[in-house]
N, C-alpha and C positions, 0 to 999 in steps of 0.2 A: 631336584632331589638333593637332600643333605648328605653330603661326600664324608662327614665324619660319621655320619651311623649308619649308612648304606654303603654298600660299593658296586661295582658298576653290574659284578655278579646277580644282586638282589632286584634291580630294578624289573627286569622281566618279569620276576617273580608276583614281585607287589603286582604289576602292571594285571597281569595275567589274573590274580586273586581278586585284584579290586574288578577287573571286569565278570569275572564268577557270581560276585558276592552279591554285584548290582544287578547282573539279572535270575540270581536264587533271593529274591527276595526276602523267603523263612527262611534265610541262613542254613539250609539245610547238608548243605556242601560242608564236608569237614575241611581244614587246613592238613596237608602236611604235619606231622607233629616231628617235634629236633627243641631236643634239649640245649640248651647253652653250656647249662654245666658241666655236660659232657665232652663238650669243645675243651671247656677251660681246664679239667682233668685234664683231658690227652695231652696241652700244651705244656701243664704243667707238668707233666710227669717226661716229658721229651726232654724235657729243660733241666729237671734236677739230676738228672741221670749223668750231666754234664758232658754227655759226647757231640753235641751239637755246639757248643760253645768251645769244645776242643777242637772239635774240625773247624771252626770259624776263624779259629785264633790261628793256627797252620796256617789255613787257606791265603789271609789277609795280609801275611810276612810278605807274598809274592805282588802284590798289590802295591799301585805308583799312587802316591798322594796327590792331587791333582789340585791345583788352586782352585778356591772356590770363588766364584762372579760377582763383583760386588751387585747382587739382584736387590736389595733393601733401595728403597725409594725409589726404585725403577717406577718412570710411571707406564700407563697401557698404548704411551704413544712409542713404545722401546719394543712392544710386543708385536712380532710378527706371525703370519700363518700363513702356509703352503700346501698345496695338495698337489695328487697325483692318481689318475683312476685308470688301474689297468685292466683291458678288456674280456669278458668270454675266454677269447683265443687264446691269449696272453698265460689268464691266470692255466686253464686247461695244460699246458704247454710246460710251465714252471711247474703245476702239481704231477705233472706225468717225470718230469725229472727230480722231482724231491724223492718219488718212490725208486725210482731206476735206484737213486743213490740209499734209499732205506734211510730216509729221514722224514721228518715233517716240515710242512711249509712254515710254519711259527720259527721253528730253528733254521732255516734253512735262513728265512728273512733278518736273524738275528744278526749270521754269521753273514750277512752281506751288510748289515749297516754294523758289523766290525772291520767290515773293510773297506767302506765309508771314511771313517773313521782316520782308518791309517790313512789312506789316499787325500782326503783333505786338509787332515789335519795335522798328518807326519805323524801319527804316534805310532812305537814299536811294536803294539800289542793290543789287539782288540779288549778292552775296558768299559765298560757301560752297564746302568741298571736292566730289570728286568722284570715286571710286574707279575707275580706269581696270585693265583687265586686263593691262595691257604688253606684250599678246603679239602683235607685230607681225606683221600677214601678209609681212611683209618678208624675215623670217625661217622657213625650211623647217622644219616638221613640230612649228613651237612650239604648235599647238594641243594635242599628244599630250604635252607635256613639263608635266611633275611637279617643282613649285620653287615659289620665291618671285619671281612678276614683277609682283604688280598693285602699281599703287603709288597714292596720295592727294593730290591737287594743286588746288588753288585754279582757282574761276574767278568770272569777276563782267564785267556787261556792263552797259549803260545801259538805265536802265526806269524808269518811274513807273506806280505805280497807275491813272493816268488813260492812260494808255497804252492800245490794243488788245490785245487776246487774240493777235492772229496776229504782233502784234511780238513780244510777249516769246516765241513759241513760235519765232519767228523766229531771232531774238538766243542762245535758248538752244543750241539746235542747233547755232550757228555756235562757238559759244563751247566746245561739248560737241568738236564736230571740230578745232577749231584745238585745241586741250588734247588728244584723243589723237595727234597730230603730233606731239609735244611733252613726254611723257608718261616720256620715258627720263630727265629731272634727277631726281635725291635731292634731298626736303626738305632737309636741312643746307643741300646747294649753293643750294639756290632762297632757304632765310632768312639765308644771306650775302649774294645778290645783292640783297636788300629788305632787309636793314637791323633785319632784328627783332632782338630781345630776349629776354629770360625773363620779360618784362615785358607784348609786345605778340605777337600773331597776325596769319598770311594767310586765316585760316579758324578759325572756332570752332564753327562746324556741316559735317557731311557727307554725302553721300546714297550709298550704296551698291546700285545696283542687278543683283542676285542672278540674272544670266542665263547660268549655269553650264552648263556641256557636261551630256546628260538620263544616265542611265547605263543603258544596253541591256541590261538581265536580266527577263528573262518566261521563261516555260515553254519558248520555243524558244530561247533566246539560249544559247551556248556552254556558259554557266557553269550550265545549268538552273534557277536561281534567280526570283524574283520579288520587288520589291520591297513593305512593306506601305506605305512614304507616301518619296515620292525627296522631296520639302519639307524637311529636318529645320530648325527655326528655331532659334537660339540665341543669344544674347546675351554682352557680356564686358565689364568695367569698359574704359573707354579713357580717351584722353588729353585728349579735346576737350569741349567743353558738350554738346554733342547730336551723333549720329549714327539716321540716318534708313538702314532698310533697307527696303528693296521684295522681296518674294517674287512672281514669277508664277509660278504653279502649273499642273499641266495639266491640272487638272481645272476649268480656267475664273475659278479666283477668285484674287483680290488681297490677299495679306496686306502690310501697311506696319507694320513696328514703328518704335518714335522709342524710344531709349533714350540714360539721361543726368544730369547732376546740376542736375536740375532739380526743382521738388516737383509735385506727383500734378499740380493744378490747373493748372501752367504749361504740363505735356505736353498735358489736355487742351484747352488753348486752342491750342494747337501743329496736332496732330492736327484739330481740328472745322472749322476753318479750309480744312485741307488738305482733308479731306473735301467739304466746301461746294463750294469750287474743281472738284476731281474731277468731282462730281455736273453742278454747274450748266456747266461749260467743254463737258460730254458734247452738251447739246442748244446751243451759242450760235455764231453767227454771226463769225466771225473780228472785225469792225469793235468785239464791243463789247469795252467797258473793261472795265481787271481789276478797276476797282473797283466799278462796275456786279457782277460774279460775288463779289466780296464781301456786299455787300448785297443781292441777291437774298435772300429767305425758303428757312428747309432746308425740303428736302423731307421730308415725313413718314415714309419709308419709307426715311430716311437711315441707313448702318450706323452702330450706335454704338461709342463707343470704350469698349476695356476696357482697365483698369489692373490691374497687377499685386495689385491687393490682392483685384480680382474673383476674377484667376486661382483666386488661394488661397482663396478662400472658394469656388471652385467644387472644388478639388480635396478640401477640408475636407469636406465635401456631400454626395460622390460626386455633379456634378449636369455639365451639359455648360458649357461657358465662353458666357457668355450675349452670344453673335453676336447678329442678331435674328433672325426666322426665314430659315430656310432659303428661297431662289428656286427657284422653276420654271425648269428651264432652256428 
């Protein structure tokens, strides 16, 4: 799929139409219909009203410049990939405490890899992009439309490690809704309103959470079809030091890839982290600290992470990717 005219949004879409269209033969099935121009009004008129470029410009003052990597002529022997799949129990367990605390699991995951973040990397302040879908309910029938609107945008809120658990879940949330408000500026315009460089960044990590429209093909559905896995994961060189994708699956489990130019060892201190957090945030009381769920002891039945080098030795093998074992659901 071309990632400049589609985004990750459209692909069920198409997926789902082309398999309609190939078995309605006389085309008799309509499409969806969604104007474009109607998109491009709404943006346009968010934009000239100049309040969205006014909150941008505030927001940004609080914002650390961040060196940018030298990523130009990297080549794909520099690129690494990591995953981590957490199970039934796991994910069950984490989503029954996102609601205790009236958050969502998307935020909840945000505000744990800003504390990632600070733990590995020392910085003062949770900072990182945030792939937002741009498809404003504002706008009629943009759910059904096929295009390029999700776009990538910085957020960063106040936190310290010694902090509560229910602040940062707090903070992230807020910080996750004020940014899709706000979500219609282009990078360019946002790193002229900050002042960056080819020198410095608003973000050098990103979290992509993968909550795509499901795509309706079974035995009954239109197109007669059945899917054999609607998850497909895949990976691509990008611009930034790290990019973090979340997969929820409906078959109950959590896949989290961190892909990046980073080396094997630095993902998995990236990833174990996250993990730890994940695990231990599932059973803990909003009051305690984030750094208390750092230092807690992993638990033994913790998923491990696997690196690309596993993959390939698992595909070398003929052997299965070594998750650990399979949960009882």
């Amino acid at each position: 799929m071309d990632y400049r005219r589609l985004d990750g949004w459209s692909f069920p879409l198409y997926l789902e139409r082309f398999l309609t269209r190939y078995a309605d033969a006389a085309g008799n099935t309509p499409a969806p219909s969604f104007d474009y121009a109607d998109y491009l009004a709404w943006r346009a008129k968010r934009l000239r009203d100049g309040s969205v470029c006014a909150w941008w410009r505030e927001r940004v003052q609080g914002f650390d410049r961040l060196p940018a990597g030298p990523l130009r002529g990297r080549t794909s022997d520099a690129f690494e990939v990591a995953q981590i799949r957490f199970g039934p129990k796991d994910v069950r367990r984490f989503g029954a405490a996102c609601r205790r605390a009236r958050t969502t699991q998307a935020a909840a995951l945000q505000a744990l890899w800003g504390a990632t973040l600070q733990h590995v990397d020392g910085r003062d302040a949770p900072q990182f992009g945030v792939t937002t879908s741009g498809r404003s309910p504002e706008v009629r029938g943009i759910e059904h439309a096929m295009g390029m609107f999700m776009n990538t945008l910085p957020v960063r809120w106040q936190a310290s490690l010694e902090d509560p658990l229910q602040l940062w879940l707090d903070r992230a949330s807020s910080a996750v809704l004020d940014l899709i408000e706000h979500d219609m500026i282009g990078m360019p315009e946002l790193e002229e309103l900050a002042g960056t460089d080819e020198h410095t960044t608003l973000f050098d990590t990103y979290v992509v959470y993968q909550n795509t429209p499901s795509v309706s093909t079974d035995e009954t559905a239109p197109s007669g079809f059945s899917l054999v896995d609607e998850s497909p994961i895949a990976v691509a060189q990008q611009e930034h030091r790290l990019r973090v994708d979340i997969y929820p699956n409906a078959d109950g489990y959590l896949d989290v890839l961190l892909s990046g130019y980073e080396p094997e060892y630095r993902l998995h201190a990236y990833l174990t982290t996250l993990r730890d957090l994940f695990v231990n945030a599932s059973d803990a009381e909003g009051t305690v600290r984030m750094a208390e769920l750092l230092a807690a002891p992993e638990a033994r039945d913790a998923p491990r992470v696997v690196t690309l080098r596993d993959c390939l030795q698992a595909l070398a093998h003929d052997t299965p990717i070594p998750h650990r074992a399979e949960e009882t659901r």
